[in-house]
N, C-alpha and C positions, 0 to 999 in steps of 0.2 A: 504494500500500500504506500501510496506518495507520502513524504513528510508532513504535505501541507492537509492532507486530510487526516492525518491521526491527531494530530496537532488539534484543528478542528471538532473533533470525536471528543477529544480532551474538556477542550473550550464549552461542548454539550453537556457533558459528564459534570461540570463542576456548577453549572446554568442550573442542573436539576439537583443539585445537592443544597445548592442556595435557596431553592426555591422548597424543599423539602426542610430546612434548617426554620425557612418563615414557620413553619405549622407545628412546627415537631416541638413536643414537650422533652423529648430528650436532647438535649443541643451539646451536651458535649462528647457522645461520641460522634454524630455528624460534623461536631466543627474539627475534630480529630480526622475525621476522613475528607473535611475540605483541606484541611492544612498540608495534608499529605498529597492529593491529589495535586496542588497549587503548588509545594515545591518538586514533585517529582516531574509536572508539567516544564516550569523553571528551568531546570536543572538539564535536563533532556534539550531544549531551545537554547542554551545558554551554552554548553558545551557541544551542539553541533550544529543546530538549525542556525542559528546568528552567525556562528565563524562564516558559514557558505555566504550567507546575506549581505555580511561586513561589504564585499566586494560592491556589491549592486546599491547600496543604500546607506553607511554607513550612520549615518544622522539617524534615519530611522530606528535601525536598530539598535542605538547606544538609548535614543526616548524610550523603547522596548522594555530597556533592560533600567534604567529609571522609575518605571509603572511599574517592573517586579520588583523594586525593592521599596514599591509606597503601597503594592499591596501585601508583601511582607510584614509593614509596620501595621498595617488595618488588622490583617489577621493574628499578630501575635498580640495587639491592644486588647482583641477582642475574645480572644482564646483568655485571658488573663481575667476576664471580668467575670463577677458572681454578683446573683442581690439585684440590684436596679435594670428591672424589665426596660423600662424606657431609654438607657442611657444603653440596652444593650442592642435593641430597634433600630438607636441612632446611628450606632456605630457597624451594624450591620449591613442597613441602607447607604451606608459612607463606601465599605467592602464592595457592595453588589455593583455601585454606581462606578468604582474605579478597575473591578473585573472588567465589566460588560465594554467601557471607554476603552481598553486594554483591546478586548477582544475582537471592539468594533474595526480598531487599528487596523489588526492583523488581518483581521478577513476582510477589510475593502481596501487596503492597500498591500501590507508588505505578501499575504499569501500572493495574490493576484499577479505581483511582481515578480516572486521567485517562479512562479509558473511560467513567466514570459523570458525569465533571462538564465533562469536555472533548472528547466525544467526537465535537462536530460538527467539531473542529477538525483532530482525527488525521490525517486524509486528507491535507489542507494542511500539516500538521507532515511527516507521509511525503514529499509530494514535495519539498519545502527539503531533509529528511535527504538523501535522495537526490541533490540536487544539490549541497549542500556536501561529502559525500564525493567524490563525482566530481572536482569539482574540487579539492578537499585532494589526493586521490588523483592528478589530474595531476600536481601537482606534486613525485612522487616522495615520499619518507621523512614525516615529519611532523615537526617540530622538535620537539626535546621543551621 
């Protein structure tokens, strides 16, 4: 599968975890498995998908990698909180709002891009994706 649609599947994955975290009375194993999900997404982008991208766009992908490290600070504010329903709403809707901006990025500009300029390579990018989560994945949590 292309980089840029696992990537995407990702971007889905973590859309319906947020959206399931709004309802759910249990919120902190779901915020456990957004946190995880969020850096293993990260981490995976940041160690291969960006290196390839650096060439075609370089600005963009350095704002990329800026928006992870300001929904790092959202999601470890808010993994941290207990007690105030409202303050934890606020900062939820802070999260969804800076994902979703993230996401809209990627998929109306930089995927769109690497399709156009790097798109012999996707395939190749897809399979490393796939095998550096696997194995991230073996080995339980992801350090933050």
């Amino acid at each position: 599968m292309k980089a840029t649609e696992l990537l995407k599947e990702d971007h889905a994955t973590v859309k319906e975890l947020i959206q399931s975290l709004k309802s759910s009375k249990e919120k902190e194993d779901l915020l456990i498995k957004i946190e995880d999900e969020i850096q293993l997404h990260s981490h995976v982008e940041e160690q291969l998908f960006y290196p390839a991208m650096r060439q075609c766009d370089g600005e963009l992908v350095e704002h990329s990698i800026e928006e992870h490290r300001e929904v790092d600070k959202i999601l470890s504010d808010l993994v941290g909180m207990t007690g105030n329903e409202k303050t934890f709403k606020k900062k939820l809707s802070e999260l969804e709002k800076a994902l979703y901006d993230h996401m809209e990025k990627e998929e109306g500009k930089l995927f769109p891009e690497a399709e156009e300029k790097i798109g012999n390579q996707l395939d190749q990018l897809g399979e490393q994706i796939e095998s550096l989560k696997k194995d991230l994945s073996a080995g339980g949590r992801m350090a933050a």
